[in-house]
Phi, psi and omega in degrees: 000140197294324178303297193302344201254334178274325162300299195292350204248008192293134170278130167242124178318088147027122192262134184281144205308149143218207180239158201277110176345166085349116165329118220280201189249212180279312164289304189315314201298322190278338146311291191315278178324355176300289204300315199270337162285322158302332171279311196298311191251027164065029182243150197251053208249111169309152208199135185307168212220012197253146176323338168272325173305283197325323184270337163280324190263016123282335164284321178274017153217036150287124178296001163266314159324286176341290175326288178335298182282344182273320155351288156293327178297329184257013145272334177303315172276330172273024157299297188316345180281006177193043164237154173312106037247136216188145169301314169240082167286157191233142155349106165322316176285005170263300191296289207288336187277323184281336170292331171301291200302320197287297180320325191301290191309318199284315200285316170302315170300324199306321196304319189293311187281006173237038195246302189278356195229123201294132223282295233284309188297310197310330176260006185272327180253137199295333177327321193262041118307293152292347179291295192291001174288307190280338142007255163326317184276347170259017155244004152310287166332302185306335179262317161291352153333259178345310187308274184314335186274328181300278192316346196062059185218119187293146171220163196256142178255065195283328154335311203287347150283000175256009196285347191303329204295337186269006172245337176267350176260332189299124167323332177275006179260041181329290229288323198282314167321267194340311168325283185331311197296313226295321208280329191274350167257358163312297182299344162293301205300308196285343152349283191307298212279002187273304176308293178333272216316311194325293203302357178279337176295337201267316181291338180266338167284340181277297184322306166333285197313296182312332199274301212210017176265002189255335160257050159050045195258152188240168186265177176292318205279004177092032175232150189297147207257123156088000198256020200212142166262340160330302171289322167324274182344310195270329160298312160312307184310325169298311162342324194279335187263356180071350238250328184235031163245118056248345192324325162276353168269319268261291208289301190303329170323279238271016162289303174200148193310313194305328193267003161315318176295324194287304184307316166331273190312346181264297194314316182305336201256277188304314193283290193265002168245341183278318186285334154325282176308334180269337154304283180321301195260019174290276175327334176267317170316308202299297188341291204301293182302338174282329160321280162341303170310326184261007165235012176250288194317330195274320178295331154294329171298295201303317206276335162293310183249008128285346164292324175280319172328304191302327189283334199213023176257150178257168182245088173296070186072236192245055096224149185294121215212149181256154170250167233259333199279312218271317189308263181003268206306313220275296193307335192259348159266343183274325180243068183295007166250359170308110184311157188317297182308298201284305159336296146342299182287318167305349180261311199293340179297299101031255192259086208301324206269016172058062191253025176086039193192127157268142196267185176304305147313288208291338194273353176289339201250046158272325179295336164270003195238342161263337168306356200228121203300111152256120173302134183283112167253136184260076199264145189229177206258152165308128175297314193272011171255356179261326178276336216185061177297322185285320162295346183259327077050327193278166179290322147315321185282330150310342158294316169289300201306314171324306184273307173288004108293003201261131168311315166342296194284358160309283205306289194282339167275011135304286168337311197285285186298343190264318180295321161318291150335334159301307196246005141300276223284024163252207206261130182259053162246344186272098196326312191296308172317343186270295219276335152321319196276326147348298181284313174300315167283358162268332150341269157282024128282328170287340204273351186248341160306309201282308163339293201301303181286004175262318218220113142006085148340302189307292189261018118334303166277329162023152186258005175243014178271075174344291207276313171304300180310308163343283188317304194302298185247033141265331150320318200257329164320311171303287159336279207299331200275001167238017129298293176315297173318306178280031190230314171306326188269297200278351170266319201270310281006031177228177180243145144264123211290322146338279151303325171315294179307313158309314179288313163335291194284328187286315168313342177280335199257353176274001155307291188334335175282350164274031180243330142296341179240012154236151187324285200311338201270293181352282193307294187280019184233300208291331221260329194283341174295331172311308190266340195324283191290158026266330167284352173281349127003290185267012156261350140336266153002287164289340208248314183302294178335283188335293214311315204269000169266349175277325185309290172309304180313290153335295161305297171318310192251008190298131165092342154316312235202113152262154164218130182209073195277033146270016171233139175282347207290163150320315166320326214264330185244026166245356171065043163072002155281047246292345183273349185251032172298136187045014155319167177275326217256312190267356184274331176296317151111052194267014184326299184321319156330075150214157163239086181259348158200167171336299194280352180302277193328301201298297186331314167269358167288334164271341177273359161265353149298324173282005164079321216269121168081353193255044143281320188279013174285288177296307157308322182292287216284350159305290179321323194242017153228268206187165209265343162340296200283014141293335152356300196305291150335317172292321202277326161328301215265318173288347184275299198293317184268304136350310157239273193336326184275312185301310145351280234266325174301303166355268221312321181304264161046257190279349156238038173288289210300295151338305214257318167322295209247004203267098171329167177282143192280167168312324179285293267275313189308317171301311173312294202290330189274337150314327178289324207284332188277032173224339153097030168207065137265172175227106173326121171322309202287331180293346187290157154283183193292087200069350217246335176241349174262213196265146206279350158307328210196043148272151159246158187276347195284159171195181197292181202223095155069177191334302188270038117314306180297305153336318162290322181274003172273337237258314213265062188228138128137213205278167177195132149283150149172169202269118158311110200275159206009087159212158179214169193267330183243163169301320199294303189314322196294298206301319179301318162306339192261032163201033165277358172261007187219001146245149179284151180251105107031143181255227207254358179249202302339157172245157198314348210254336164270342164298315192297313173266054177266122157322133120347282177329332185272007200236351172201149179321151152269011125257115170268142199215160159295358195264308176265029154266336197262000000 
């Protein structure tokens, strides 16, 4: 291959004497990869430095551990799905063995990590302080549990709120920890405006209460409007969510127009300028301190790969160089799946003037220099262009190739998906519209037929090309269920509604090809696919929140709330409840709305994210407890929707706007610009249509008349070229979208001052509205 035989065949200038090391050893090599696998994936776990240590604490981030422990973790939270109270309960003694079994692996991993990590830190950091607390406190719990159930004496399973603490402590939930620091350094600045609001709310509430508890006005259910300041309170407070407007204005409108102005004027302060200002200063906070977070990570990388550099450097005329033999064996230990080629490029990026030596600089940007995805291109010749040269060769046959590269043809099958579209949503009884469907599915058989004999078939098919296979098997998907399906009705006379529905959807999801086929959807499809793990970060997150308020609910409200739509009786529509009879809560017909198990519970915990009804939510379950238990709710509504949600837009936010916008970082540049001088890059524009690069970062352009064809002859053998923004880590997106505002730094801070940053240094110590906004 022409790429590959020009990497290995580079002439290199004679390297200057030097005198030939001592042999390094096995273990040093393998510290040094330690340290240069921890800068690439950002972990910051101080770790014993002797050759058994070294083989444990590689072996305990090997990724069938890793697997292992995210495994258990998530049986350990999908116990509640079948413990009491539960749809399908399982035997306490089946549940508590398998909760036993989950504690055995966390206690083994903790052990493993503290086989690796030097006892004073290890018992100095509180995770594994907290692992091993909770430990212990759920198996307290599991036994006085057990105890009290032997006897038939009811318990509480107060444990089952603590399992989050093993998805949030384990050294691999780094991203979710963070999520946490973000909220807890957050809550000082969002304080100062969360009391401002409280007390504004308060303040409107006695003017309400003034305004309108003396004149004798009533709610639609006939109860007095306005006369308890609690409820006032609690009411403004829905208000604030829009979720019971206009219905709390309603009895004071219509009393008098004028009062109308007192709700205008509180929704204008509280809905929309307090909740404004709580967005600004979350998102201005969150930035900072995450900034910060991401200049302590770039400061622990540079202190990771001069501890390997120191390890494995040599003295070469009047400076220390790792040689080009030792670089090799490092990169094949930190990355053992790294192809040959792709290897190649990185030691010439690496040494830049190629003299057999990587210097201190280039050896520091290795860990960045494996975060950044390069694709390998393979380009091989059409099998019908080796079996049948002269016919694949001809002048027709080059004129289809011709046209089915040519953008036209993109262009009119976008026509083609938009006129499908059309004719989905029309009447499927009208025949001619049944024989239509026909036409479309021959249409797009020719049209991935026409590919195939235009484009390589290997890399076509590809293992990242998404969007081809996608495209591929919802066509023949589609084919078989609408063959079948018309093979049912002429054999039976009837269709099965079953299959019906399939080919329905699959004809629905070949839309989904104008989102590949136009630039602008490509690009915002491209950038949310981009961005993915860092939200599954907050979807981390969001799943601990859930868990301990679904967890909670449960121990509170169970059995409160019934749902039984095969009974007829009066209970069944009061929701098996006598307290909720002409309720909101039972006229909505919100019975299903309970936590009688796990999965309920997650259900209504989202719909109380959505805001919309959930005072009449909040109200059922007052009416059938206590008027207490909107507390609960309230609080539900400021962690989750209040901060936790304001959080998760930041974030998106700054990195929607980073990953949308983000020029190439300096290694991205270096790289690329190393492919063009060794002469096996490959240009985007130069690709065909989807079909060899990565399918994410593909373009629709493909070649254009004769020297297009020319080109793609030219255009054999091995090829680079950069995945443009995909990273390998969450850390890598993130350390870019704040690699212009840190400065870059020399061997210093040292470590024991990165490690050690105040809290305190991370946000003022009089926190105010003035430095929060």
């Amino acid at each position: 291959m022409p790429g590959a035989r020009q990497l290995a065949g580079m002439h290199r200038p004679p390297s200057p004497p030097y005198q030939e090391p001592p042999a390094l050893e096995d273990q040093d090599l393998l510290l040094a990869a330690a340290y240069v696998s921890d800068a690439q994936y950002n972990r910051n776990v101080p770790f014993e430095t002797s050759p058994q240590a070294i083989r444990l604490y590689c072996f305990y981030n090997h990724w069938t551990m890793r697997a292992a422990t995210y495994f258990f973790i998530c049986v350990d939270l999908a116990l509640a799905f079948f413990e009491e109270p539960a749809w399908l309960p399982l035997p306490f003694l089946a549940t508590s063995i398998a909760e036993v079994l989950c504690l055995t692996v966390f206690f083994g991993r903790l052990v493993h990590f503290a086989k690796v990590t030097p006892q004073m830190v290890f018992w100095k950091d509180t995770k594994n302080i907290c692992l091993m607390v909770t430990i212990v406190l759920t198996l307290i719990d599991l036994i006085i549990y057990g105890s009290l159930e032997a006897v038939n004496i009811h318990a509480v399973r107060w444990s089952r709120a603590l399992r989050p603490v093993f998805l949030i402590n384990f050294p691999e939930s780094r991203q979710i920890r963070r999520a946490f620091r973000s909220i807890r350094n957050t809550l000082p600045d969002i304080l100062y405006v969360f009391l401002l609001f409280i007390f504004s709310v308060l303040i409107f509430s006695l003017m309400a209460l003034k305004l309108f508890g003396n004149r004798g006005l009533k709610t639609v259910e006939g109860s007095p409007y306005f006369t308890n300041i609690l409820d006032i309170t609690f009411e403004l407070y829905v208000l604030v969510t829009t979720a019971n407007s206009p219905d709390v204005m309603m009895p004071a409108y219509e009393f008098s127009w004028w009062y109308s102005l007192f709700f205008i004027t509180y929704i204008i302060i509280n809905t929309y300028i307090f909740m404004s200002v709580f967005l600004a200063v979350v998102y201005n906070n969150y930035r900072k301190h995450l900034k910060n977070e991401i200049r302590t990570l770039a400061y622990l990388k540079r202190h990771k790969m001069i501890e390997a550099f120191n390890i494995l450097k040599v003295k070469v005329g009047t400076e220390f160089v790792v040689i080009e033999a030792q670089w090799r064996r490092l990169v094949k230990l930190v990355a053992p799946d790294i192809s040959s080629s792709h290897l190649e490029l990185l030691l010439r990026v690496s040494d830049e003037g190629q003299k057999g030596h990587v210097d201190k600089t280039n050896f520091l940007r290795l860990a960045d220099l494996l975060n950044i995805q390069v694709v390998t291109v393979n380009i091989r010749r059409h099998p019908l262009e080796a079996w049948m040269p002269q016919v694949y060769q001809s002048s027709a046959s080059l004129l289809v190739q011709k046209m089915v590269r040519h953008r036209t043809f993109v262009w009119v099958y976008d026509v083609i998906i938009l006129v499908n579209a059309v004719f989905i949503a029309l009447d499927e009884k009208n025949p001619f519209i049944s024989y239509a469907e026909w036409l479309f599915l021959f249409l797009y058989v020719i049209e991935i037929l026409l590919k195939l004999y235009t484009y390589e078939p290997r890399a076509y098919f590809g293992r990242k090309q998404f969007w081809n296979w996608f495209d591929t098997l919802i066509i023949i998907a589609a084919l078989v269920a609408t063959v079948a399906n018309t093979t049912i009705r002429s054999a039976r006379k009837y269709s099965s509604q079953q299959i019906l529905d399939i080919v329905l959807i699959l004809r629905i999801l070949r839309l989904l090809r104008v989102i590949i086929s136009i630039q602008r959807f490509r690009v915002i499809v491209i950038t949310l696919i981009n961005i993915g793990p860092t939200m599954l970060t907050f979807g981390g997150l969001v799943l601990v929140v859930y868990y301990v308020f679904a967890i909670i609910g449960m121990e509170v409200f169970q059995g409160r709330v019934h749902f039984d739509p095969s009974s007829a009786s009066p209970d069944a529509l009061a929701c098996g409840n006598p307290a909720l009879k002409d309720s909101a809560f039972a006229q909505g017909r919100y019975c299903r709305n309970n936590f009688n198990d796990l999965a309920s519970s997650l259900v209504l915990l989202v719909e109380l994210t959505v805001v919309n009804q959930w005072h009449i939510i909040a109200n059922g379950f007052a009416l059938v407890t206590h008027q207490a238990a909107k507390l609960y709710f309230i609080v539900f509504h400021v962690v989750v929707v209040i901060l936790i949600v304001n959080i998760f837009i930041a974030f998106i936010l700054e990195a929607f706007f980073v990953a949308y916008s983000l020029e190439k970082s300096e290694v991205e540049t270096a790289i690329e610009k190393k492919i063009q001088e060794l002469g096996v890059g490959v240009q985007e524009e130069e690709m065909q249509d989807r079909s060899l690069v990565d399918n994410v970062d593909a373009k629709d352009s493909g070649f254009h008349g004769d020297e297009g064809d020319n080109k793609r002859k030219a255009l054999k053998g091995l090829y680079f070229r950069i995945a443009s923004k995909r990273y390998r880590t969450v850390d890598a997106l993130l350390q870019q979208m704040f690699e212009s505002e840190i400065a870059p730094e020399d061997e210093n801070p040292s470590l024991e001052e990165i490690l050690n940053v105040s809290p305190s240094s991370r946000h003022p110590r009089n926190p105010s509205f003035g430095n929060s906004v």
